[in-house]
N, C-alpha and C positions, 0 to 999 in steps of 0.2 A: 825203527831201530834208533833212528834220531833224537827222539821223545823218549826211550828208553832211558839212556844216556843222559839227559837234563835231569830226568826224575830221579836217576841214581845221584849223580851230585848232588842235586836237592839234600838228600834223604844222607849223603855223609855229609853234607855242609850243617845240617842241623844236629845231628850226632855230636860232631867236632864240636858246634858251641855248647853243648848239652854236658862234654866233657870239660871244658875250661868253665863254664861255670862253677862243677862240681870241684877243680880245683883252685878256684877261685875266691871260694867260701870254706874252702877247708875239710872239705865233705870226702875225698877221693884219697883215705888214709885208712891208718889199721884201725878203723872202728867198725864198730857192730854194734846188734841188737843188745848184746850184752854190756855195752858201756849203759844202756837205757839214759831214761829222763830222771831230772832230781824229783826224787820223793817229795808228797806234798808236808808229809811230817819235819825234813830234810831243810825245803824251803823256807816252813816257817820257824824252825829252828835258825837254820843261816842268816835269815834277813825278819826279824820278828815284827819290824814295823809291818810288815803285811798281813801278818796275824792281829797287831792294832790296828788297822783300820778294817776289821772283817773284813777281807777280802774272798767274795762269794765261793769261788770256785774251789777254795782250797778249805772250803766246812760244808760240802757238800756230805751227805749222809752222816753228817755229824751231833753228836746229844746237843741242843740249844740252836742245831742251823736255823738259818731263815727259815720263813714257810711261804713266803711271795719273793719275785724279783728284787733283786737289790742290785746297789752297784759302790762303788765308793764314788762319793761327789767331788770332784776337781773343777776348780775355777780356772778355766785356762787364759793367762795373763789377767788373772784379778776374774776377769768376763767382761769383753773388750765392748760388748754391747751397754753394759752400766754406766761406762768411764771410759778414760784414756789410760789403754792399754796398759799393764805396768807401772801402775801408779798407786800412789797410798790409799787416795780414793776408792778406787777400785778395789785395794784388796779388805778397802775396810767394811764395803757393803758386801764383799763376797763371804767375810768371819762374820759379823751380824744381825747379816739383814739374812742370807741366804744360808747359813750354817755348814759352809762347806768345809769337809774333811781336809782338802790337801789342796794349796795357793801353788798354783804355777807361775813359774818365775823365770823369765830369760834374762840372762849373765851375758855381760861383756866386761873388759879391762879398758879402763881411763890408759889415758898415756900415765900419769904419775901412778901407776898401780891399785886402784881402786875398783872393786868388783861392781858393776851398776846396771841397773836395769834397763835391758831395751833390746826388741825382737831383732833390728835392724842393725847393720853393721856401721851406717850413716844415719846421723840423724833427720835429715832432708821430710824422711817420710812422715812424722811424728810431731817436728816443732817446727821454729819459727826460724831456726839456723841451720848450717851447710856445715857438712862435712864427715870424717871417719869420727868415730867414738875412740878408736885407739889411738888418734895422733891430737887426743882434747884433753884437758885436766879433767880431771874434777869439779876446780871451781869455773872454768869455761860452760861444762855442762848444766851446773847448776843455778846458769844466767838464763838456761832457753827454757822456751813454755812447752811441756807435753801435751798441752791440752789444746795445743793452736789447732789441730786439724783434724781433731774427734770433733763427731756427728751423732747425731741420735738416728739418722737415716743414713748408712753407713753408704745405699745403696745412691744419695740423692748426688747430682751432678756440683762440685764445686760454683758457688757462688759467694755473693759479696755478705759483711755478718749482721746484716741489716734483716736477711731473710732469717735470722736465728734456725743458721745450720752448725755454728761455734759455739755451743752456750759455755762451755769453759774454758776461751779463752781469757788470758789477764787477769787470774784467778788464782793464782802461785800455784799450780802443777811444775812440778820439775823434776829432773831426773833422779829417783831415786837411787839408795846402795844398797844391797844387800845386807851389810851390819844396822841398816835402819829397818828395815823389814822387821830382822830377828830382835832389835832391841822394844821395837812394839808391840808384835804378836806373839813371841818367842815364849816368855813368862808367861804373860795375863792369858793367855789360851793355849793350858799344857797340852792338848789332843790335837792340836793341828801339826798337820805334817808339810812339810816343804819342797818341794815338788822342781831340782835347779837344772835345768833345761840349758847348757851349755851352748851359748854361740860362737864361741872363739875358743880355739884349742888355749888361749895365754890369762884363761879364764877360770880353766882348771884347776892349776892348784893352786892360786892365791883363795879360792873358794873352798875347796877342802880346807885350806891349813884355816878359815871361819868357822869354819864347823867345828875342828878339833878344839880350837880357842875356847870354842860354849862350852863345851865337855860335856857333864851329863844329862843338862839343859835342851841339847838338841838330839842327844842320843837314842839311836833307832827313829828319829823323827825326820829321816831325809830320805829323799829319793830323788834318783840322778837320770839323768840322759842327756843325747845328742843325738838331730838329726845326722849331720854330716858325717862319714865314717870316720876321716882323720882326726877330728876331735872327738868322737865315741872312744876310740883308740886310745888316745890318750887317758881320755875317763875310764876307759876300765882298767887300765896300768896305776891311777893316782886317787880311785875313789877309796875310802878304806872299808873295812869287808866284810862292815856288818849293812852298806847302804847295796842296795837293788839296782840296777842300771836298765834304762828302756833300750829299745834298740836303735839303730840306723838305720835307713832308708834304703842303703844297698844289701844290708844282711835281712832286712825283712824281703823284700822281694826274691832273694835264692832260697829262702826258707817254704815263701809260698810256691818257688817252681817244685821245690821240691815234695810239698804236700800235694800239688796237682797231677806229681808222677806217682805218687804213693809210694814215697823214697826218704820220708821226713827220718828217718831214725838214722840217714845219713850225716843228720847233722848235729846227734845225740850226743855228747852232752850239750843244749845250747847255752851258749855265753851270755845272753840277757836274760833277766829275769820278767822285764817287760814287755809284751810284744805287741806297738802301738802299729796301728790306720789308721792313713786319713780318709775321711769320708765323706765324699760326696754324689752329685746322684748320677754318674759315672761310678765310682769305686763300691757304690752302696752291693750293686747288682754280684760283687763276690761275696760279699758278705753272709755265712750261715751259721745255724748252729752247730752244725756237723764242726765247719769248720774251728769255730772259737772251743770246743771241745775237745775236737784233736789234739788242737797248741795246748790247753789247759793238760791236757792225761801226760803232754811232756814235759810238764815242767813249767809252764811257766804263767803269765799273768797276763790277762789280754784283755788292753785297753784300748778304744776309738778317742777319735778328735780331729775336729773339722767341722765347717758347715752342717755337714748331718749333724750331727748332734744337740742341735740346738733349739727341735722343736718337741712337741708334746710326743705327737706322731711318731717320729722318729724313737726317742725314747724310749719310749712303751715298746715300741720291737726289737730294740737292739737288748734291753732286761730282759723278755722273753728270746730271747734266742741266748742269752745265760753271760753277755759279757763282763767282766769285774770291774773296769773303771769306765766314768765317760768323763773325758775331762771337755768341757763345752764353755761358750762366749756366752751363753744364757745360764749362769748357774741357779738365777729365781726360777727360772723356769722347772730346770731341772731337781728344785728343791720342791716344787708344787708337783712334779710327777711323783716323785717318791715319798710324798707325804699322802697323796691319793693311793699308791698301793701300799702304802704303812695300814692307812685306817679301813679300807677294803680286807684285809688280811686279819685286822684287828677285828671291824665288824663280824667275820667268817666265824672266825673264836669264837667269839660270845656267843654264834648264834647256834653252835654244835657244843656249847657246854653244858 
């Protein structure tokens, strides 16, 4: 009778959190099946830059779809394995050399109000100086070197630069701004899309009111998000309403409890349009097509990023399991997978014509 007793608590103690989740994420309200998911006609109406950069899942059985795997190609932070991270460098070999669709970019705010790049909230990790990003100028940050602590062996143990594990230090890397990004690439490559990956909520809307500033220049050619949910939050209150927003970190995980209960339409309409994973070879193992199909029939756009993404391997199975972005640290890589099932797909043509 003892062991009765623990198992029933068990079984409401898991209940009870199964219900604060569900109101937790907003799910435990007057909705139903009839609010459904946004139409894919709906979607690319509302946010059209998804429709420029074909994005796979939403031309599915459509006149001119693909006829092999695709995905849209994102450089995520330039592709940190070319360069240092977030740098001009980087995103110049990612336009280029590797012809990637859509340059990710992390945002933060200078103390004097300058939108600038960099994954980190400190720059410690990155250059050659200490300290927060938001409590540095501008011209402070545009003293230190980005390039002091990239590696070509990202995996090699810190050593002295004699064993050439620095090759670009001392090289003028420095922290870029977001109005220099858009003042490079903005014009001279009208199809690239801009990918602002918010790290600080005070990040927000000095970075909108850039984008508005471009006007038709940038227009439908951005795409937003944020890990953290308090600056998600923000982003989706200040982005304006033709851009897409990815999701957060805590609304993606009540989304997947929610698909493993087979209760997703609890969360019908979803508020992201993007619904990213990180993936690695831990996280790989949920990964399916059932699943990236699901999220697709509700609405929405599902993109990976992380270590997975970054090999051939990899690749080739996450396109065949149907996902729509990989945004990946290898985008050469990722430019020779997709140029392999281009001319595979192309060969098939010609040889059934």
């Amino acid at each position: 009778m003892g062991w009765f007793i623990v198992i029933l608590y068990i079984i409401l103690a898991l209940f009870t959190l199964f219900i604060i989740m569900l109101l937790a994420c907003g799910a435990w309200k007057s909705r139903s099946r009839s609010s459904g998911p946004l139409p894919t006609s709906k979607l690319m109406d509302t946010y059209p830059v998804l429709s420029h950069l074909k994005t796979p899942s939403l031309f599915h059985g459509r006149k001119g779809s693909m006829t092999s795997p695709s995905c849209v190609h994102v450089s995520h932070r330039g592709g940190s394995w070319l360069g240092p991270a977030n740098s001009m460098l980087t995103y110049r070999k990612a336009v280029h050399s590797c012809k990637t669709q859509v340059l990710e970019i992390d945002l933060h705010l200078s103390a004097d109000g300058h939108v600038v790049l960099m994954h980190d909230p400190v720059v410690d990790n990155t250059t050659n100086g200490s300290g927060l990003i938001a409590e540095m100028t501008l011209s402070q940050l545009k003293r230190l070197d980005t390039g002091y602590w990239w590696n070509p062996l990202p995996t090699a143990p810190p050593t002295d630069v004699s064993a050439g594990l620095y090759p670009e230090r001392g090289i003028g890397h420095t922290v870029p701004t977001l109005n220099e990004v858009f003042d490079e690439f903005a014009e001279s490559n009208p199809n690239l899309v801009f990918f602002l990956d918010m790290k600080a909520e005070a990040a927000v809307g000095p970075a909108m009111k850039l984008v508005q500033e471009r006007g038709a220049l940038l227009h439908n050619r951005i795409i937003c998000g944020a890990v953290a949910p308090s600056v998600n939050r923000a982003l989706l209150a200040a982005r304006l309403p033709w851009i897409p927003c990815a999701i957060d970190f805590i609304s993606m995980l009540k989304i997947l409890v929610l698909y493993w209960l087979g209760l997703l339409w609890l969360a019908y309409p979803l508020q992201h349009q993007i619904l990213g994973f990180f993936v690695n070879h831990r996280t790989e193992k949920i990964m399916s097509k059932r699943l990236f199909r699901t999220l697709q029939e509700a609405g929405s756009v599902v993109a990976l990023f992380g270590p997975g993404t970054n090999d051939r391997e990899s690749q080739l199975k996450y396109l065949n399991m149907g996902v729509d972005m990989l945004v990946s640290d290898r985008p050469d890589i990722l430019q020779a997978t997709l140029q392999e099932l281009n001319s595979i797909a192309n060969g098939s043509s010609s040889s059934n014509s």
